[in-house]
C-alpha positions in Angstrom: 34.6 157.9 108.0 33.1 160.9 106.9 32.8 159.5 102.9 31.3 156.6 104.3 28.5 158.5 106.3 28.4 160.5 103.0 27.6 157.1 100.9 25.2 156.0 103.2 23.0 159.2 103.0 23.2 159.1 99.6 21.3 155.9 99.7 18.7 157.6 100.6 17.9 160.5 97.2 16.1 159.0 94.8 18.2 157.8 92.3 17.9 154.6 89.8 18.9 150.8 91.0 22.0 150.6 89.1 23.7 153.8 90.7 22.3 153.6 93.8 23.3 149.6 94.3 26.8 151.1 93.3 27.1 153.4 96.1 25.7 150.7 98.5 28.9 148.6 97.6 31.0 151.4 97.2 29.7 152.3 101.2 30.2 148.1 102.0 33.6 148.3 100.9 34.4 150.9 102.9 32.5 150.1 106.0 35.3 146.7 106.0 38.1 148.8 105.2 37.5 150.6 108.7 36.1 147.8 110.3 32.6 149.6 110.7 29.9 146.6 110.7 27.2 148.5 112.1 27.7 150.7 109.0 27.9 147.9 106.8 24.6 146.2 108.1 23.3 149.0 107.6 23.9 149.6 104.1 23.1 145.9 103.6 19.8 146.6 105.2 18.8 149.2 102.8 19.6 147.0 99.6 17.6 144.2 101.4 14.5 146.7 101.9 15.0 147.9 97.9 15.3 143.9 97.0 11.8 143.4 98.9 10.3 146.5 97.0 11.5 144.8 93.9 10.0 141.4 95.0 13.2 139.9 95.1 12.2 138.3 98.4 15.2 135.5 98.5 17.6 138.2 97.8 16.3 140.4 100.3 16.3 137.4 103.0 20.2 136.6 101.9 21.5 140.1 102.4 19.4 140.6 105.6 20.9 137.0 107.7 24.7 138.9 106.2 23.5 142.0 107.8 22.7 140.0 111.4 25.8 138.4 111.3 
């Protein structure tokens, strides 16, 4: 549990969209390993928010309704 909290800060430090969408599935992956969905909505939250930024809008609307669910 404590990796996973790790990936999940890690989100948050700057770092370019190809590394930091790999810790965000790394973090996913996890998150269903233990069962954590509030985890994993979170983290798909956070890629949702960076897919808006990025004006990836239907993106962004996909992985927020899997993050609800």
């Amino acid at each position: 549990m404590e990796a996973l909290n790790t990936l999940v800060n890690l989100v948050f430090v700057p770092l370019a969209s190809a590394e930091k969408e790999r810790l965000i599935e790394e973090g996913r992956r996890r998150a269903r390993r233990l069962g954590d969905e509030l985890s994993e909505g979170r983290l798909l939250h956070l890629a949702a928010d960076d897919d808006y930024v990025e004006g990836n809008f239907a993106r962004a609307l996909e992985r927020l309704q899997r993050a609800i669910e």
